[in-house]
Structures are given as C-alpha cells and as structure tokens.
C-alpha positions in Angstrom: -3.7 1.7 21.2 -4.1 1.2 17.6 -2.0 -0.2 15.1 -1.7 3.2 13.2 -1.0 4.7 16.6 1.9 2.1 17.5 3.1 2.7 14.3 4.0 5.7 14.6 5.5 5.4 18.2 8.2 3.4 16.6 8.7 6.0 13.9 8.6 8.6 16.0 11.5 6.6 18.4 13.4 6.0 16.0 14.2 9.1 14.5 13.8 11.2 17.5 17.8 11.6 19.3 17.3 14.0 22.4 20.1 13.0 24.4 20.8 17.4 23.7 18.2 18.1 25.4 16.9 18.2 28.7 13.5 18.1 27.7 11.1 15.0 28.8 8.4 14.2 26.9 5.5 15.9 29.0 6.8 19.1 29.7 7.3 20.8 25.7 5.2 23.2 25.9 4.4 25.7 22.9 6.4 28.4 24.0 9.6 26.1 24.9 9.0 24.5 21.1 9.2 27.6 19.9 12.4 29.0 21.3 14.0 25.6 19.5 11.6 26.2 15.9 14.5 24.4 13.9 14.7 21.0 15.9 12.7 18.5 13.9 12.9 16.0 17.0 11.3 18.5 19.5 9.0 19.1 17.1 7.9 15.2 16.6 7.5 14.9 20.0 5.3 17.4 20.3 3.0 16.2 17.2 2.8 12.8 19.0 2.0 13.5 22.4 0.2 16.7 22.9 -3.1 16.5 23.5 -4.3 18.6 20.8 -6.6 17.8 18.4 -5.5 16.9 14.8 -7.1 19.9 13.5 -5.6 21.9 16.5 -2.9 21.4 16.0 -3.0 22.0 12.3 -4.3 25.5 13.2 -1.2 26.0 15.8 1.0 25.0 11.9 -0.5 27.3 10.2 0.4 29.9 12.7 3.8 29.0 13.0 4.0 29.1 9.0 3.3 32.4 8.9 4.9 33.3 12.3 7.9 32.1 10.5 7.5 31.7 7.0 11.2 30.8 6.1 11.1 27.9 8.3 11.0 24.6 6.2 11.5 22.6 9.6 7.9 23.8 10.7 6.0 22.6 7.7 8.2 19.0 7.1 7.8 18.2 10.6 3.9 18.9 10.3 4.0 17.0 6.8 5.8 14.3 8.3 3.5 13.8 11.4 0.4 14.2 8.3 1.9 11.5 6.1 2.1 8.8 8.9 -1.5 9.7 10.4 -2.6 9.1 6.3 -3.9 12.4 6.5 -4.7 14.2 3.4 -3.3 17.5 4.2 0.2 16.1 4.1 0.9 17.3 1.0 0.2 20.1 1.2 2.3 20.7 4.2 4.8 18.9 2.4 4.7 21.2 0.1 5.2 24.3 2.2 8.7 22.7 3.2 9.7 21.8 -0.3 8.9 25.7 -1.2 11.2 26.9 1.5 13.9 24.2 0.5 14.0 22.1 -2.5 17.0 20.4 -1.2 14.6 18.0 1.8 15.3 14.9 0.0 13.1 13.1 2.8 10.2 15.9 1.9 10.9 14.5 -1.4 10.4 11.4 -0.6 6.9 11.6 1.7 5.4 13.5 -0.9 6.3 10.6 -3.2 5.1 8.2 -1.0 1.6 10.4 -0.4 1.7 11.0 -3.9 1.2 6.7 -4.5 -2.2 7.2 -2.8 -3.7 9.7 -4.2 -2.7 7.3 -7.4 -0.3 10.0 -8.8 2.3 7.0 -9.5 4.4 9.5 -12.3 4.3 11.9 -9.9 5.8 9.6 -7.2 8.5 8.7 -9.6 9.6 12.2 -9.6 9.4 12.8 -6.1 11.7 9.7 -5.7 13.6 10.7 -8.3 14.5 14.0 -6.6 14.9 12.2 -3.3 17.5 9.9 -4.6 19.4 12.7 -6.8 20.0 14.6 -3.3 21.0 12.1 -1.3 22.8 9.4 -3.9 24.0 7.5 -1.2 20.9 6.5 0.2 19.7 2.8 -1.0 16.5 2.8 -0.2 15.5 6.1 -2.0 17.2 4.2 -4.9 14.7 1.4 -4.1 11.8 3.2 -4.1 12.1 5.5 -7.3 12.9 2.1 -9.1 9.8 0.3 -7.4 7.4 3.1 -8.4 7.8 2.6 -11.5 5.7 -1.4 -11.8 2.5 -0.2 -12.6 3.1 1.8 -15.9 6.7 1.7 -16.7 8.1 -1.9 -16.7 11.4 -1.2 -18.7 12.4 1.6 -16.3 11.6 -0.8 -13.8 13.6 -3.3 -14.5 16.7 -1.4 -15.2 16.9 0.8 -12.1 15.8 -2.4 -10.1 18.9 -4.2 -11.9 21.5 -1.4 -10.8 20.3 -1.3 -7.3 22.0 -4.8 -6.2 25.0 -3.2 -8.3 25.1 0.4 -6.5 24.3 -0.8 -3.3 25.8 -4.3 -3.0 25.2 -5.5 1.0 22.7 -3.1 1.9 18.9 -4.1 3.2 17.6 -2.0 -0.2 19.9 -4.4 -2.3 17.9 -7.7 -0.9 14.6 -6.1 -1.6 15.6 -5.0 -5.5 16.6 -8.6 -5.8 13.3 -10.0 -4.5 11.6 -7.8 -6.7 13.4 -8.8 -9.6 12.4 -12.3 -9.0 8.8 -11.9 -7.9 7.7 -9.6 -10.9 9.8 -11.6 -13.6 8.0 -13.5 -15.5 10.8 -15.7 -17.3 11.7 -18.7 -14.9 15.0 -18.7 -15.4 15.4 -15.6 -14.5 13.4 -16.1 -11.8 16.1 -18.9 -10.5 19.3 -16.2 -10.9 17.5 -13.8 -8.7 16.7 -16.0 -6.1 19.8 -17.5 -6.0 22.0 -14.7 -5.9 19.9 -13.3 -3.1 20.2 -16.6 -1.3 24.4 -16.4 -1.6 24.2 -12.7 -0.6 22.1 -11.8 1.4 22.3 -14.5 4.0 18.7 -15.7 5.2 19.3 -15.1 9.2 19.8 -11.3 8.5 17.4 -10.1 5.5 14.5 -10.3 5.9 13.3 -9.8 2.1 16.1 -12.9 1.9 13.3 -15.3 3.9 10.1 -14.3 2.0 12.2 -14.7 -1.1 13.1 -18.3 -0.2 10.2 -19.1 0.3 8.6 -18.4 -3.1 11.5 -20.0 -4.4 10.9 -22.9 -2.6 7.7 -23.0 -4.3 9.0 -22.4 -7.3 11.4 -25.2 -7.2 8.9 -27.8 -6.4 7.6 -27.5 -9.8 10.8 -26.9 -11.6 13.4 -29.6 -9.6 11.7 -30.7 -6.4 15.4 -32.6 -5.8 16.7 -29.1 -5.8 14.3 -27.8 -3.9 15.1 -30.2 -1.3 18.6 -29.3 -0.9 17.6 -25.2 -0.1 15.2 -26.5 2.0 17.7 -28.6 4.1 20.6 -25.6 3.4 17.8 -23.1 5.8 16.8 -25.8 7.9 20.7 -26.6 9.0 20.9 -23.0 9.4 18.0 -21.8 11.2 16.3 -25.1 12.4 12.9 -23.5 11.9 9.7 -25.9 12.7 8.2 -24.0 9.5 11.3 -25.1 7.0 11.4 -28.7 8.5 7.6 -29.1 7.3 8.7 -28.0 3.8 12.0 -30.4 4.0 9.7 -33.4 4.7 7.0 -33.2 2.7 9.6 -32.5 -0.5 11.2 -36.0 0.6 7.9 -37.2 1.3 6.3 -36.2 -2.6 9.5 -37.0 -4.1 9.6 -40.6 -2.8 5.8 -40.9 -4.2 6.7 -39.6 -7.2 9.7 -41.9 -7.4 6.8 -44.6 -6.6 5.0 -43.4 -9.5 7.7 -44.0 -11.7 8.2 -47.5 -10.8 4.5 -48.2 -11.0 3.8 -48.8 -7.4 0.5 -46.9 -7.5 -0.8 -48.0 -4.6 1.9 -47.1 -2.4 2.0 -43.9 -3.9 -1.8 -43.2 -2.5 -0.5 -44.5 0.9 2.6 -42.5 0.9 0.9 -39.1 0.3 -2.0 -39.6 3.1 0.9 -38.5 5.4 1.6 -35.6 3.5 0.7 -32.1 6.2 0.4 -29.7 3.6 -0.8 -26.0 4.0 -3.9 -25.1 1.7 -1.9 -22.4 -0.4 1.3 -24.4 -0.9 3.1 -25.7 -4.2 3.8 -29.1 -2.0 -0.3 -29.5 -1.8 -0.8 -29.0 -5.3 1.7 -30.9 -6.9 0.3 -33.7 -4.5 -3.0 -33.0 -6.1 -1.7 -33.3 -9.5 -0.1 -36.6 -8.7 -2.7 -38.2 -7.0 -4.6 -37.6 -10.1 -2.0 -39.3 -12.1 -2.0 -42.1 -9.8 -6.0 -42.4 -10.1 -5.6 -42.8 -13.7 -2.9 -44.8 -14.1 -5.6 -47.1 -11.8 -8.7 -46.0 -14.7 -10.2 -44.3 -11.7 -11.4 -41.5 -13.6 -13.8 -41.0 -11.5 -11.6 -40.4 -7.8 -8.7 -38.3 -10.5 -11.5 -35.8 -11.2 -13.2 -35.8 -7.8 -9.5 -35.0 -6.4 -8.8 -32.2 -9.0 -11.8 -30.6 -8.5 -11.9 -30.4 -4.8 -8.6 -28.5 -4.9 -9.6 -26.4 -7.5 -12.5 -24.9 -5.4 -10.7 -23.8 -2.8 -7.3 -22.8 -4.6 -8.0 -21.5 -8.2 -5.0 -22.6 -10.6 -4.9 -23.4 -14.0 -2.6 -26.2 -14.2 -5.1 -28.2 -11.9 -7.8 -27.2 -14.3 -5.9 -27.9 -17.5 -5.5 -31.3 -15.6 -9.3 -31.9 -15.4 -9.9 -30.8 -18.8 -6.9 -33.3 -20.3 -8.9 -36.3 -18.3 -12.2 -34.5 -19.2 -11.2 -34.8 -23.3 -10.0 -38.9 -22.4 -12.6 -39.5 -21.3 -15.8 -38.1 -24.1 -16.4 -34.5 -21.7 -17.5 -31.6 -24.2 -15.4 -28.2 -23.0 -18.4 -27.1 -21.4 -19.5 -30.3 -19.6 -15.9 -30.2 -17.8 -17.0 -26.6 -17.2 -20.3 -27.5 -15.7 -18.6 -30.6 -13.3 -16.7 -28.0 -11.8 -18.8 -25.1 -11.6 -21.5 -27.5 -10.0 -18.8 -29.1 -7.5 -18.0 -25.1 -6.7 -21.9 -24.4 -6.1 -22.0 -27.2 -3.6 -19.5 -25.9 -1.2 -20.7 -22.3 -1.5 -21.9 -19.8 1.0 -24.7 -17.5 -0.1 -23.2 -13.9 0.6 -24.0 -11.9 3.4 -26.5 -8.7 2.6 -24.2 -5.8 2.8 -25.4 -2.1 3.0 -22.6 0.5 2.4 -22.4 4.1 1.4 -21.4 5.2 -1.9 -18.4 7.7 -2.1 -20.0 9.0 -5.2 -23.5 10.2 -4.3 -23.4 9.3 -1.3 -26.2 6.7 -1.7 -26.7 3.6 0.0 -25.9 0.6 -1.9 -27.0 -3.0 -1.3 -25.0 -6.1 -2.5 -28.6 -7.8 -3.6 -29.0 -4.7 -5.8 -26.7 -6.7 -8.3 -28.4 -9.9 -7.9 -28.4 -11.7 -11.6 -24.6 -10.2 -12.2 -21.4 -11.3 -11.0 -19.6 -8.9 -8.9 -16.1 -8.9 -7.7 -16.0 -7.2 -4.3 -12.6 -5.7 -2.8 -11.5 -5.1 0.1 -9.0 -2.4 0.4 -7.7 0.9 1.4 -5.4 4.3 -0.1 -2.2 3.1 2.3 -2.6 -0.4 1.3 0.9 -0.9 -1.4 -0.9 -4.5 -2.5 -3.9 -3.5 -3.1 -2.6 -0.6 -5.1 -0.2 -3.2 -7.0 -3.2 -5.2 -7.5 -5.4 -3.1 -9.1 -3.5 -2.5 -12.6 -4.0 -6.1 -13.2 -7.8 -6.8 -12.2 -8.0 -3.9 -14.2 -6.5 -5.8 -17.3 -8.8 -8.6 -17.0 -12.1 -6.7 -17.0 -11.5 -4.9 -19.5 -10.2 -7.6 -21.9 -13.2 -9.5 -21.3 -15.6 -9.4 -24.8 -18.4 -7.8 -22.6 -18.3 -5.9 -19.3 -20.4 -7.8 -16.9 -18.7 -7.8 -13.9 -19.9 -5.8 -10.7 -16.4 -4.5 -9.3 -17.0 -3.1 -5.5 -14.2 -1.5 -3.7 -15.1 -0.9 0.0 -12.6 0.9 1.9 -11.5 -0.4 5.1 -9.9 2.8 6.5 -12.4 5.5 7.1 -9.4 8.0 8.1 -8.3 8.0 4.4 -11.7 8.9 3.2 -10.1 12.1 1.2 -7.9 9.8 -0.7 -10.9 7.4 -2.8 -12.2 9.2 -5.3 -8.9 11.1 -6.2 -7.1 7.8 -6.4 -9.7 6.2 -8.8 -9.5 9.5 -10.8 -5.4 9.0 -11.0 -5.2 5.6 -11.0 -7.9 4.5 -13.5 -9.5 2.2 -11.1 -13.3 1.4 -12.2 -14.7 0.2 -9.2 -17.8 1.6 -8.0 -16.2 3.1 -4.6 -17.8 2.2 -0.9 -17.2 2.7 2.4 -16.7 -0.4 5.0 -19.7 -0.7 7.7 -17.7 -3.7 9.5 -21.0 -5.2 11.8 -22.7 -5.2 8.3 -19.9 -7.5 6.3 -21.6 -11.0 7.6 -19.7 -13.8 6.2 -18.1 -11.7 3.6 -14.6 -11.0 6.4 -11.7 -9.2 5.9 -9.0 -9.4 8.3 -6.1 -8.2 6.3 -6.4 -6.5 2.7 -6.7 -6.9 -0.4 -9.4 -9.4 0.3 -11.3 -10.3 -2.1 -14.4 -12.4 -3.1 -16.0 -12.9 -6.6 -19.7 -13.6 -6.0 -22.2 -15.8 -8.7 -25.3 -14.2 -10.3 -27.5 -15.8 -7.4 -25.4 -14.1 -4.7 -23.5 -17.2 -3.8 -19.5 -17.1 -2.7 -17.7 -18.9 -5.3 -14.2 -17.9 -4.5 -12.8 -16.1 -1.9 -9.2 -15.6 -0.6 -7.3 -14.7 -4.2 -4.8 -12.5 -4.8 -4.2 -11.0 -8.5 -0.8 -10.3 -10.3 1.0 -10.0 -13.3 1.7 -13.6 -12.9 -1.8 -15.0 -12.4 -4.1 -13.1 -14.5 -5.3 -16.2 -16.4 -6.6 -17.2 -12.7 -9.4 -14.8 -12.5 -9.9 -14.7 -16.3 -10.6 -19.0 -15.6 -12.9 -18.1 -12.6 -15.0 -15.5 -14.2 -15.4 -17.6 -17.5 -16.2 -21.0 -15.0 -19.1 -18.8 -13.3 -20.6 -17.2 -16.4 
C-alpha cells in the first residue's frame, strides 16, 4: 500500500460517520449510492474502495452530473476524492460543486489548496479567503488564507498570521500561526516573543507545532544565551524526559562549561572537554563547538588546526558565520579574499563525489536530457514535486538568488519525483515563475545523486563534481547559497 494510498484511508476514516447506516464497506453498489446521492460519506466510501478505475469512475461522475445536475454533493465528493489522489481534474470537479453552491466552504478550501500547485498562490488566497468568510469559526481556514499569503504578500501575512493566536487563542491553528510567526521573522527578537509565548501556551506534550517550534528555538538560543537555552532544555526534559531533549541538555552544559574554560584561559581543557561533545551534523550545538574550537586553536597560534577545523564543517554544513570565521583568521594571518576562497574550495574538491550520469525526460519537448550535457557550468539540481508545500516555499527564494546574481550561469534542474502529478509542472512553472528547466524522475538512473525525501537538493561544479548536497533555502539563509555558488565559480 502506498503512502498516498494510506493517506487517504485515514482521510477517508476520519471524515466518514456511518453509524446511520447499515451499509458495510463491500456491498455499495451503484444503484444503492444512488438512492442516497446527497450522503457525502457513502459517497467516499465508494471513491475509495470500488474497484473502478480512476478514469471509470470519473466517467460514472460525469453521468451522475448530468443525471442530476443540481447536486453539488456529487461533484464535491468527486473533487474531494481528486484533490487527495493529486489528480488534475480536481478542479474542475471542484468547480462543478462550487457552481451548484457557492456556500461549500470546504470546496472553497480544496480548490485553494489545488489551486497552490498549479502555482496559482492569489488564487488560493481567495479560495481561502472565501472558505474562512463562510465558516468564521473555523481556525484552520483562518490559518491557511493567512499562510498563503508568504510567497508574494508578506504584510498581509504577517497581520492575519498575528490575529490568528488572537481569534483563536487555544486551538491547534493558534500554535501553528505562532510557529510561523517565528520561523519566517526575521528580527531575533521577535523571534524570542513568538517562541515563548507558544512555549507558555501551547504546552509542548499536546501541540505538536509547540515541539518543532522548541526545537528551533533551542537552536536559536544557543547562539543568543546558551545559559537560557539550558534552562528550556531542562523545562522539556523534566516534562517529557525525552532521550532526544537530554542530548540537547548535555551538550549545552557540556559547551557552556568549555566556553566558561575559554574565558579563564584553560585552552587545553577546553579541547578536552569538547571531544565528548555527541553532536548531530545539522545542529547549532555542533557549530558553535566548531566556532570555539577555532577560537581555542588560536588563542594556541595554531592557525593552522583553527582553519583545518572551520573548514571541515563548512563542507558538509554551509554557513556563513563559519566562513566569515575562516576569512577573519584568513585576513590575520596575510590570506588574499580569494586565497581563503581557494583553501576552501580546494578542501571542498577533496571530499567530493563526481555526480552520477542522469538521463531524464524533458517536460518541455519531451527530449532526453543528460546531466553531462552541462558539463563546464554549474547546475543546481532539485528534487521536488507539485504537492510538495517546501519545495513550493522554497522556490521564491532560489529564485531570488539566481537572478540577483551579475550573470546567469547557473544550470537549475527540477526533476519531479511524483509521476502522478505530471499535469501539474509546466502550469506551475507558468504561475509560479519558476525557471527551472523541468524533468521527470527515472529513479534506477539517479546513482549517487539520492533523494529520499524532498526538496533535495545538490549544487554540482563545472567538472560534474558534488560540492554540496543536503541544503535547504529560505528567506533566512539566502546569503548560504549566494556563498556557495560564488566559492564554486
């Protein structure tokens, strides 16, 4: 069973009440569906286990639509059953219910939703707009008009993001406006208010937007007041006493006794204390470890071991405070701008892969297209797919870097991982001003070049060679990829 498929098993469970009826599951037949044409349940049961084909069953619709063209139930269940297979033709059916009443706020919201993938993102607004008018009460239409409106409207967004914890003060759709707030702001201050006020009310144990929230606030206080971040990280782990939160307690105590070392001079037990330090790759704990170690190296005039520590992090996790670190003992110690640039660009070469040859099928033209037929230019190759809400946040700001560099000689590939939403490429690029040159995946022919989850995404030198890999790209860490291409040039 696949993933789509249990997906919607759990939709389709959860929405489905037929305690009224004493109809089981394998014996709704056509005719008994429809002597009960307005019962939206029946009618999702139906969708999800008859053995019909997709385009059977579409045919069976479009009968019933003009068997009974009044019916709005026949056309939103259809829609509904569309939208959750990604099928294209949800809107459209979608459509046909919203014709026979305006007043479906959750037709409202599906075409919204469908409407994000075609990358129609005003025309989402105004589907959840619509949606949320109908029904004011519900939070999480709230939630989603005000999150559609990231990529182009950032004022808007902020303001209906800001009323939601107000309107809706204890609700699931209240914790997720909050983490919002905080993940997209770019002011650190601010920052700090949202997380704490989701941390005091929205208690960690029950929201679940409240635990991925404290843990980017976490991260955030180990650069602002690890002290502080201490105390939160003993606060969750007195409350939930997860293995995951006692890790993050320790090594805070852990760096903040070395950096307590540091201050007293005790360099050498400060390079002792930190070889305990368990630290995951993609952590602020391991970078601010990094940055002291380097510290600790030059405090010792080992210039030499500060850069070689700096530079090893840097190739696997990108960041430019480690970098403006290698430039500052770069500049001490006689390195030109570009010399730093070359140290790290060759220690980067060292550990690289060459790049897997991959052969995939232009949505375009149709043509084949190889990754060696951009061999001498560096190409930035995306994993992704229409349903994918990341990699559509993603895109705006990848966007914003490409095309604020002085000339445009970067390769972008986008190879979509989900051949079931084929319909939805090129209109999406069209709508969301994506520049990509759009492919479709061939996984046995990826090689080294893997994507288990998306985005994923790889930026590849002019010889073909994996520089980075594993990079994510937001509003709050352009200047990432704008350092990467310029180290690569």
């Amino acid at each position: 069973m696949t993933k789509f498929k249990i997906a919607r098993l759990i939709f389709i469970k959860l929405l489905c009440v037929v305690s009224a009826h004493s109809y089981s599951q394998e014996n709704i037949s056509i005719k008994q569906l429809e002597q009960n044409l307005d019962s939206l349940d029946l009618h999702m049961i139906f969708l999800e286990e008859s053995d019909l084909s997709i385009d059977s069953l579409i045919s069976q619709y479009e009968v019933w639509r003009l068997k009974f063209p009044h019916s709005s139930t026949v056309p939103l269940a259809l829609g509904r059953s569309l939208f959750y297979r990604s099928h294209s033709d949800a809107r459209k059916w979608l459509t046909y219910a919203l014709q026979n009443d305006s007043a479906l706020a959750e037709a409202h919201m599906l075409y919204g939703m469908d409407a994000e993938r075609w990358g129609d993102n005003k025309v989402a607004s105004e589907a959840f707009s619509k949606a949320s008018r109908i029904e004011k009460g519900n939070a999480r239409y709230a939630f989603y008009e005000a999150h559609s409106y990231a990529n182009y409207d950032l004022k808007t967004y902020f303001d209906k993001m800001n009323s939601i914890p107000v309107n809706y003060k204890g609700d699931e759709a209240a914790a997720m406006a909050l983490y919002w707030l905080a993940n997209k702001s770019l002011d650190t201050f601010q920052k700090k208010r949202y997380y704490k006020q989701l941390a005091k009310e929205y208690p960690f144990e029950k929201y679940h937007f409240t635990r991925s929230g404290m843990n980017e606030y976490f991260d955030l206080l180990v650069n602002e007041d690890l002290k502080e971040a201490i105390e939160l990280a003993t606060s969750i782990w007195k409350q939930q006493a997860d293995s995951t939160w006692f890790i993050r307690l320790e090594s805070a105590q852990l760096l903040y006794s070395a950096k307590n070392q540091y201050s007293s001079a005790q360099y050498d037990s400060v390079l002792y204390s930190i070889k305990s330090l368990e630290t995951s790759r993609y952590s602020s704990i391991s970078r601010a470890t990094t940055l002291l170690v380097a510290d600790t190296f030059v405090k010792l005039s080992d210039f030499k071991s500060a850069l070689q520590a700096l530079t090893t992090y840097f190739v696997q996790n990108p960041d430019t405070s480690v970098y403006k670190r290698i430039e500052k003992i770069g500049f001490n110690n006689g390195m030109e701008k570009f010399q730093i640039r070359d140290l790290v660009k060759t220690t980067i070469l060292e550990e690289a892969d060459n790049a897997s040859e991959i052969k995939a099928t232009s949505y375009i033209d149709q043509s084949e297209i190889k990754l060696s037929d951009f061999y001498g230019k560096t190409v930035l190759l995306s994993f992704w797919f229409p349903t994918c809400g990341p990699c559509r946040a993603e895109f705006p700001h990848i966007e914003y870097v490409l095309n604020n560099r002085k000339e445009r000689d970067v390769v972008y590939l986008g190879i979509n991982m989900v051949h079931e939403q084929d319909d939805y490429v090129l209109p999406f690029l069209e709508k969301a001003k994506t520049s990509f040159i759009p492919l479709k995946d061939n996984p046995e022919e990826r090689g080294n070049l893997i994507a288990e989850a998306a985005p994923s995404n790889y930026l590849i030198d002019k010889s073909g060679k994996i520089v980075f890999k594993d990079f994510l790209v937001n509003s709050n860490n352009r200047n990432v990829l704008e350092l990467m291409l310029w180290i690569i040039e």
